[in-house]
C-alpha positions as CSV (number, residue, x, y, z in Angstrom):
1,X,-34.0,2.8,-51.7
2,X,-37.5,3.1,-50.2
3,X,-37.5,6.6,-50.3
4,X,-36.5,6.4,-54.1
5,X,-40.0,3.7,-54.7
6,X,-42.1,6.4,-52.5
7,X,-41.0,9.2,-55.1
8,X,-41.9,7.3,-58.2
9,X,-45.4,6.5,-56.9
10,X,-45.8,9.8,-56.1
11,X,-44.1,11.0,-59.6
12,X,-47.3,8.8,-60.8
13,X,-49.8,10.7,-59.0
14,X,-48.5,14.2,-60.4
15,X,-48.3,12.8,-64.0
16,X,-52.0,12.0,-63.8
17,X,-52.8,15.2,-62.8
18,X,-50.6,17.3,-64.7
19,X,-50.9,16.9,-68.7
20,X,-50.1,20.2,-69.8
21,X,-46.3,21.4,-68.2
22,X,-44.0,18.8,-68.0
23,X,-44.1,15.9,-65.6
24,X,-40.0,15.0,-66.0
25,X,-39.4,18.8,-64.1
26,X,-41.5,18.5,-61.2
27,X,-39.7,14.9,-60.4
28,X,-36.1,15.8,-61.3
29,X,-37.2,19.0,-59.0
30,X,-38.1,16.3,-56.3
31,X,-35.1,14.4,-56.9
32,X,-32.9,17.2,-56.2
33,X,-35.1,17.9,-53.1
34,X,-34.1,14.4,-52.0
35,X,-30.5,14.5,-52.9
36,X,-30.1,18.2,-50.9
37,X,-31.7,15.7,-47.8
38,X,-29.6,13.2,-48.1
39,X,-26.4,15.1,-48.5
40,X,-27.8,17.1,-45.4
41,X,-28.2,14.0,-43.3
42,X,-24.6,12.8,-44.4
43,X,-23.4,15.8,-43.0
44,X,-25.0,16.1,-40.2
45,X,-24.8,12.9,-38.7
46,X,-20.6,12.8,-40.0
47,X,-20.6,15.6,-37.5
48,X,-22.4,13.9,-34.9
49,X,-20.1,10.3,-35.4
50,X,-16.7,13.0,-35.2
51,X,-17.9,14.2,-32.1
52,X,-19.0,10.8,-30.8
53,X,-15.4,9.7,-32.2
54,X,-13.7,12.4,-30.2
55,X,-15.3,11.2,-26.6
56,X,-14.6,7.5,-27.5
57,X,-10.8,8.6,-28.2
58,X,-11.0,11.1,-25.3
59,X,-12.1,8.5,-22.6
60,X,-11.0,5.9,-24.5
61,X,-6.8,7.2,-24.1
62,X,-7.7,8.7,-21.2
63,X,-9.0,5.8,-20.0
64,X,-6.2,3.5,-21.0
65,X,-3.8,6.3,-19.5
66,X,-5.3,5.7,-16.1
67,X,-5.2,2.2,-16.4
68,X,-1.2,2.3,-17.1
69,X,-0.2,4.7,-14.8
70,X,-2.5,2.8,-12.3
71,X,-0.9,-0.8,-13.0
72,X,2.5,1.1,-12.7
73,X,1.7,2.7,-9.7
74,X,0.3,-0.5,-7.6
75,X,4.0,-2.3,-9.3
76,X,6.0,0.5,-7.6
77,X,4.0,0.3,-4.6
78,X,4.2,-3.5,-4.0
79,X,7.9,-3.1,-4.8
80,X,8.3,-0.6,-2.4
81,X,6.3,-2.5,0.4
82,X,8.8,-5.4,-0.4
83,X,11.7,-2.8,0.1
84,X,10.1,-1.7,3.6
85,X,9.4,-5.1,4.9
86,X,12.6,-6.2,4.2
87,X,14.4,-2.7,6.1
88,X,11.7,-3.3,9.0
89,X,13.3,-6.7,9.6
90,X,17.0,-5.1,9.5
91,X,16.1,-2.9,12.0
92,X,14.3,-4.9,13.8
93,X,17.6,-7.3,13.8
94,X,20.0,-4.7,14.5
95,X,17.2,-3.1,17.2
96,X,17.9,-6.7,19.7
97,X,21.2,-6.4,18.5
98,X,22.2,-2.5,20.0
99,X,19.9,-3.2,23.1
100,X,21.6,-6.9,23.4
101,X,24.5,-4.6,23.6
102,X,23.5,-1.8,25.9
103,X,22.6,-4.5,28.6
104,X,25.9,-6.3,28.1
105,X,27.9,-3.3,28.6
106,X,26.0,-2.2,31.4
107,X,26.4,-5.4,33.2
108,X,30.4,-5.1,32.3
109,X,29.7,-2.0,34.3
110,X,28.0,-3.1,37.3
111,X,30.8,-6.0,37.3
112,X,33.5,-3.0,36.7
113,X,31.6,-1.2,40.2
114,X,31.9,-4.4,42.2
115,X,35.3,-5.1,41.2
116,X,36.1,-0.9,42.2
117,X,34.4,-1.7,45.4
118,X,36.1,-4.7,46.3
119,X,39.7,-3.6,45.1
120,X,38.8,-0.2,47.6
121,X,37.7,-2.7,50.5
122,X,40.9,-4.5,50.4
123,X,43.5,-1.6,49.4
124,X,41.8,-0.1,52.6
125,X,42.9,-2.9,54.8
126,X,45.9,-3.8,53.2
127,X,47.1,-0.1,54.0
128,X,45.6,-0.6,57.3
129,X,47.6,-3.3,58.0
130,X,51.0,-2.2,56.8
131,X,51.0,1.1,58.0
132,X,50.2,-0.2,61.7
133,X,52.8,-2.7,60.9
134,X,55.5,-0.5,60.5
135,X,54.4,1.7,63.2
136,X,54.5,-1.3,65.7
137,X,58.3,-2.0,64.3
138,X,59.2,1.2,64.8
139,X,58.0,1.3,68.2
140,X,59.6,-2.2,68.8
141,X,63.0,-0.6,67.2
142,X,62.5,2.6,69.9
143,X,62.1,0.3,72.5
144,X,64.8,-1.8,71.2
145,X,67.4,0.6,70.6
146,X,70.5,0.2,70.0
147,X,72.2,-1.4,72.5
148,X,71.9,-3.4,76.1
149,X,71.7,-0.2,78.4
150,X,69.0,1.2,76.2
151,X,67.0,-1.9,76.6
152,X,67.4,-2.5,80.1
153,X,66.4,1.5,80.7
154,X,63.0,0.8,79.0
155,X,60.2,0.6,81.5
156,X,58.2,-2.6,81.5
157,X,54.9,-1.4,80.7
158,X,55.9,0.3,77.6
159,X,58.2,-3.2,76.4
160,X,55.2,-5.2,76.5
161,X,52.6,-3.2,74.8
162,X,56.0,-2.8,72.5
163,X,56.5,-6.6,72.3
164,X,52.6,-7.6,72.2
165,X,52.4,-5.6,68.7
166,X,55.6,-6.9,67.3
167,X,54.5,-10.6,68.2
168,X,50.9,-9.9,66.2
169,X,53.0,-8.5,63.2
170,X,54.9,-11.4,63.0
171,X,52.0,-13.8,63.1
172,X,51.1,-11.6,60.3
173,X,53.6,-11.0,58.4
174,X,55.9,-14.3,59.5
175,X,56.6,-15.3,55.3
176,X,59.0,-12.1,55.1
177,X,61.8,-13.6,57.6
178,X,64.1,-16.1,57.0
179,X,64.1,-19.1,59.2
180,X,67.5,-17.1,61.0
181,X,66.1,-13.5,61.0
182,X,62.5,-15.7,63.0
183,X,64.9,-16.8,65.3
184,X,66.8,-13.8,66.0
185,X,63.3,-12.0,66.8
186,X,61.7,-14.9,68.8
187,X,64.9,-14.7,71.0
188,X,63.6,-11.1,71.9
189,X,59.7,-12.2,72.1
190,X,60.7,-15.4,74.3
191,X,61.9,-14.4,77.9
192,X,63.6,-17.3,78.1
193,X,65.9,-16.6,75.4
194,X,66.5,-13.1,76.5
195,X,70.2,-13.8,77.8
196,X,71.2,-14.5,74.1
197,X,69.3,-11.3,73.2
198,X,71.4,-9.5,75.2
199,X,74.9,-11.2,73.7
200,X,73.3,-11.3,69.6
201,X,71.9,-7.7,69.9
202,X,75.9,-6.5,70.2
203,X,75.7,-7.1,66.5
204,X,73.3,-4.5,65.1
205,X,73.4,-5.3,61.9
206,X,72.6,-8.8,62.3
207,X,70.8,-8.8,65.6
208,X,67.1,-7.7,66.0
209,X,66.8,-4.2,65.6
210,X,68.8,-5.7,62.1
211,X,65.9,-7.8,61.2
212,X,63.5,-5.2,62.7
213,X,64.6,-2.6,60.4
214,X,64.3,-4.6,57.2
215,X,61.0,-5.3,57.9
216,X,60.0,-1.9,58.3
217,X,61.7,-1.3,54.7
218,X,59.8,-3.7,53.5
219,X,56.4,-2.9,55.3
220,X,56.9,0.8,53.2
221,X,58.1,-0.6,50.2
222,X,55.0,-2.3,50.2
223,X,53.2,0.4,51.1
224,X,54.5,2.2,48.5
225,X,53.7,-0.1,45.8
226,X,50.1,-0.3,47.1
227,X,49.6,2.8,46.5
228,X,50.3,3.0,43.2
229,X,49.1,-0.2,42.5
230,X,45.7,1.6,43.7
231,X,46.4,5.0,41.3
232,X,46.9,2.4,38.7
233,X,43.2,0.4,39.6
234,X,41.4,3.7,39.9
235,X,42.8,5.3,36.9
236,X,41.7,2.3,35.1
237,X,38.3,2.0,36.6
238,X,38.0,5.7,36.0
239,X,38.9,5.0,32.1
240,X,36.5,1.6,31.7
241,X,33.5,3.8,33.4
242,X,33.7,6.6,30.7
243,X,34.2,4.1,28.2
244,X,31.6,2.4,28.6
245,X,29.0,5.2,29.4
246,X,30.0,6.7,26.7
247,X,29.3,3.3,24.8
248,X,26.2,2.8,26.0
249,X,24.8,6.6,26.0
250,X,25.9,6.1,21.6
251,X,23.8,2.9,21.5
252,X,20.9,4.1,23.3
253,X,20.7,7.3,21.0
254,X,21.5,5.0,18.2
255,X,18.8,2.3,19.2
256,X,16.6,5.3,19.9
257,X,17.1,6.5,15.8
258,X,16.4,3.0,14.9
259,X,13.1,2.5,16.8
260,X,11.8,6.1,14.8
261,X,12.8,4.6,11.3
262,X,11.6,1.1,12.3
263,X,8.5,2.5,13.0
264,X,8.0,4.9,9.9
265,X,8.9,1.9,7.6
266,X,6.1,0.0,9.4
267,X,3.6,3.2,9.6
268,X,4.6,3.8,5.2
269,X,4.7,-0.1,5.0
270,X,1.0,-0.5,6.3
271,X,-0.2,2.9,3.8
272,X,1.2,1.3,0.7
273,X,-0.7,-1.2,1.5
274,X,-3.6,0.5,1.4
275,X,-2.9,2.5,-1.2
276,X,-2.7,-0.6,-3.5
277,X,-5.9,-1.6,-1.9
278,X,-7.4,1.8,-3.0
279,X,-5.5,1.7,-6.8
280,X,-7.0,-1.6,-7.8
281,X,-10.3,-1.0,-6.8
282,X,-9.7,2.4,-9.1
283,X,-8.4,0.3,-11.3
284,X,-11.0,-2.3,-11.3
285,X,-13.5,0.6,-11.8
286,X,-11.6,1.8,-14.8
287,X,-11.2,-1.3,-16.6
288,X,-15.3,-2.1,-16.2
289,X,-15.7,1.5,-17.6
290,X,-13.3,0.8,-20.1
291,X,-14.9,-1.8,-21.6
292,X,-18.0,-0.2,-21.8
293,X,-17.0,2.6,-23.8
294,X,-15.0,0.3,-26.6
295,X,-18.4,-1.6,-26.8
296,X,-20.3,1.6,-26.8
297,X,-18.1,2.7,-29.4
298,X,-17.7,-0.1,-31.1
299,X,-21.5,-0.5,-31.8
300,X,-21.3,3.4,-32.7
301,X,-19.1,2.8,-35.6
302,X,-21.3,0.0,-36.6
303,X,-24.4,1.6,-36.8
304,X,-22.9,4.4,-38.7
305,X,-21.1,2.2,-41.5
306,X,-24.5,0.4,-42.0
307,X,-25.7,4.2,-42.2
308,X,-23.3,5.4,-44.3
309,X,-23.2,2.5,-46.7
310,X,-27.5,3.0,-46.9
311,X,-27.4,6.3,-47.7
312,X,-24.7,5.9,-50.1
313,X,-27.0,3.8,-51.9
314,X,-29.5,5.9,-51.8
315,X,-27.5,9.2,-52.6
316,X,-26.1,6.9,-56.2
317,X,-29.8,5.6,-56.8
318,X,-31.1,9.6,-56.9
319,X,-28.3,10.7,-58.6
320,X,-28.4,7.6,-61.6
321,X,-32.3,8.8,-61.9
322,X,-31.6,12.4,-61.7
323,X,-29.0,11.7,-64.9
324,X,-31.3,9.5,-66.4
325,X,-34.9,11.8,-66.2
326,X,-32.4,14.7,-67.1
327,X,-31.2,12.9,-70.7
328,X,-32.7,13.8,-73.7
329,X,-34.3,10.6,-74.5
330,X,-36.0,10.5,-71.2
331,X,-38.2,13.3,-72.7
332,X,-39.4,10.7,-75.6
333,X,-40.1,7.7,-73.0
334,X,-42.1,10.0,-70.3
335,X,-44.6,11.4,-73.0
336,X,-44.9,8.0,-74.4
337,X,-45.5,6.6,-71.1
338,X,-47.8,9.3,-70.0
339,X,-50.3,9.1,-73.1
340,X,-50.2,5.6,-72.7
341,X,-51.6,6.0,-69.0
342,X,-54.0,8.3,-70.5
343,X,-55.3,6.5,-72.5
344,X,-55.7,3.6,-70.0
């Protein structure tokens, strides 16, 4: 509008200098001039507000984008630290758990060893024992024989060393007698009571070299069973060692596995972390900038409605007096008007 007031003061100037051509042109000329402006401005700055729309949209949606994928990103990553604390204290559970086991079953086999030793230490003397047992009743039964002049024949050195052994395995072995078959065989130990020796050894089978010969049977019976009592122990032993090596060898590898994934949960664990340290401070960042372009932008579309709706004005206010200077009764007023300023 203050450009339209500037053109009619100037208009005034050319009318008092021009009185012979027609002052109505030269301002609907003018006019024109103007409205050509104005239209050019329009254009011009709707150009420049589309471009200025285009980076507010551009950053703007960009912008918000960020923001989104950003607030997503620090949800999954504060989920998945929640998933890796909670598998670092499984593992860490079942970690005490294996090597709670691995010391167990290697103390079952350090208790399995001492038993093995101990069962060796005594199979070892029991053998001892019963094979010189039966080799002292054997010699006792040689010395023995069978009957009175066999006996009597025997020289004296070689019947005591004979008796001296048979007397220890008795001591030894005394619970494998009957109170009769004890008697029998003290009746040979006892010199004494070697008279009745003489009459009860007529009966072989139920004199001494009787009771002598049983308890040889039974010194190899024994024997016997020892022995595979002993293939039995060490076959057994033999089975608990590879059972539990092999136990123990599967929880070390497997406490070994858990250990590496404990401590890749904890090393990923610790970098999430981070990570969402990083993304909000990003994030932070983006929301300040942001804000800064929708108040940027905001004021941008502001400034160009109070533009627009200015030059709007201005672009009906030249057009109204383009019509109105350009209708024929304009022509009538302006030369009226102008002699009138003459002729003040």
């Amino acid at each position: 509008m203050f450009r339209v007031l500037c053109l009619f003061t100037v208009l005034h100037g050319f009318l008092a200098m021009e009185t012979e051509s027609r002052p109505v042109t030269k301002v609907v000329n003018l006019l024109k001039d103007m409205q050509s402006n104005l239209e050019k401005e329009a254009k011009d700055d709707e150009d420049t507000y589309e471009k200025m729309q285009c980076w507010c949209k551009s950053n703007g949606d960009e912008k918000a984008k960020s923001i989104e994928e950003a607030q997503n990103h620090v949800k999954a990553l504060a989920a998945r630290v929640d998933e890796l604390t909670a598998t670092s204290s499984r593992l860490t559970s079942e970690i005490t758990h294996t090597e709670d086991e691995v010391s167990s079953n290697e103390k079952a086999l350090e208790s399995a060893e001492t038993l093995r030793s101990k069962q060796l230490t005594e199979f070892a003397a029991d053998e001892k024992d019963l094979t010189q047992s039966a080799t002292s009743v054997n010699k006792a039964l040689d010395v023995i024989g069978t009957n009175q002049s066999s006996f009597l024949q025997t020289s004296k050195g070689r019947l005591a060393n004979a008796l001296t052994q048979l007397k220890s395995v008795l001591s030894k072995h005394e619970r494998l007698l009957s109170k009769a078959q004890r008697s029998k065989v003290e009746s040979l130990l006892n010199p004494k009571l070697k008279s009745q020796f003489l009459q009860t050894s007529r009966e072989t089978p139920g004199g001494v070299a009787g009771v002598l010969s049983g308890l040889k049977d039974s010194f190899e019976v024994q024997l016997s069973d020892l022995k595979k009592q002993e293939a039995e122990d060490k076959k057994a032993h033999e089975g608990l060692v590879k059972a539990k090596t092999e136990e123990i060898q599967a929880s070390k590898k497997q406490l070994e596995a858990k250990k590496e994934q404990k401590a890749s949960a904890d090393l990923e664990k610790e970098q999430s972390k981070q990570d969402i340290k990083d993304t909000t401070a990003a994030l932070e960042a983006d929301g300040a900038v942001s804000t800064e372009v929708k108040e940027k932008c905001a004021v941008m579309d502001t400034d160009y409605d109070k533009r627009s709706k200015l030059r709007s004005e201005e672009q009906a206010a030249v057009s109204k007096t383009i019509e109105v200077l350009t209708a024929d009764e304009a022509h009538d007023v302006f030369g009226k008007t102008f002699s009138f300023l003459q002729v003040s």
